[in-house]
C-alpha positions, 0 to 999 in steps of 0.5 A, a space after each residue: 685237459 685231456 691229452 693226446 700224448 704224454 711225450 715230449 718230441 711228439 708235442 708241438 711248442 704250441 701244445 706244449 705251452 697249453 699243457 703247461 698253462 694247464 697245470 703239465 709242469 711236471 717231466 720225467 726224463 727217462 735215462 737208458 743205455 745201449 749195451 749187451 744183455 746178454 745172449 737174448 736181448 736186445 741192446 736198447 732193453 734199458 732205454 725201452 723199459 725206461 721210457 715205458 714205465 716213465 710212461 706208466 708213471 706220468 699217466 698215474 701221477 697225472 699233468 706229468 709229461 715225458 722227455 724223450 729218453 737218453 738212449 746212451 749212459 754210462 756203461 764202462 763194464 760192458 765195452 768188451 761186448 761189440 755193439 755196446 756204447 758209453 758216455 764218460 761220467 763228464 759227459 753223462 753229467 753235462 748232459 744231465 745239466 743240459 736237459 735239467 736247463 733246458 727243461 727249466 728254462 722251458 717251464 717246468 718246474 719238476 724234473 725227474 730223472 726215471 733210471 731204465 739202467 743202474 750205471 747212471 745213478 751213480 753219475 745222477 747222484 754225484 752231480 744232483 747238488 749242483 743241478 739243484 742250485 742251478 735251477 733252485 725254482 725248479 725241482 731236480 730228482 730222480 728214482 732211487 738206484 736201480 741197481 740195488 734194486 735189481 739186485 735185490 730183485 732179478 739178480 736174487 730170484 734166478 738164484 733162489 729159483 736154482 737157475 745159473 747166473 749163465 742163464 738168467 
């Protein structure tokens, strides 16, 4: 099957039955915010890059569809910036549970939580546990922490590189 999308909300219930009875019982749910980035980004940077490499990883894994990406995420250091949004870890974590269900009632049997920002990973990891027993024919999971990663990465080479933390 070669299909004509790899996104969720672009599917009908009709198509999605066919990807799963072809074998599509993998999703990737992207997890973005919608915060500052400083002075020259937009706020839906982490959502976009979410969705985008959960994307590029679905056509690589291949029969792996993706859900539409949770724009909003836990975002408490960057209420101070106007225009900035954040759930409550509670509401992070039902809402993690509500997707992880609907998706497993749906018939996937793989769900991927792909982090596009690091605030969620914390709340991802404290309430994976309890997802998994809920579901224990589906499997529940998610990317490593992606802040460590852009710590390692991002925050690291602009210093390397001699350029301040204020521009970067």
């Amino acid at each position: 099957m070669d299909p004509k999308t790899l996104q969720l909300e672009e599917l009908t219930a009709p198509e999605i039955e066919k990807y799963l009875e072809a074998g599509f019982n993998r999703v990737i749910v992207p997890l973005g915010a919608t915060e500052q980035h400083g002075p020259g980004l937009p706020q839906g940077v982490d959502t976009w890059h979410g969705r985008e490499t959960a994307l590029r990883a679905a056509h690589k894994l291949g029969r792996t569809l993706v859900a539409p990406a949770v724009n909003l995420g836990y975002s408490p250091e960057h209420m101070a910036f106007p225009g900035s949004l954040s759930l409550r870890r509670e509401t992070l974590a039902m809402l993690l549970e509500d997707i992880a269900g609907s998706l497993a009632r749906g018939g996937f049997t793989f769900i991927y939580f792909w982090f596009g920002h690091g605030g969620d990973w914390a709340v991802a990891k404290d309430c994976l546990p309890a997802l998994r027993e809920c579901w224990p024919e589906c499997r529940v999971t998610f990317t490593r922490d992606v802040g460590a990663y852009v710590a390692e990465t991002w925050d690291r080479y602009p210093a390397e590189e001699g350029i301040a933390p204020e521009v970067s």
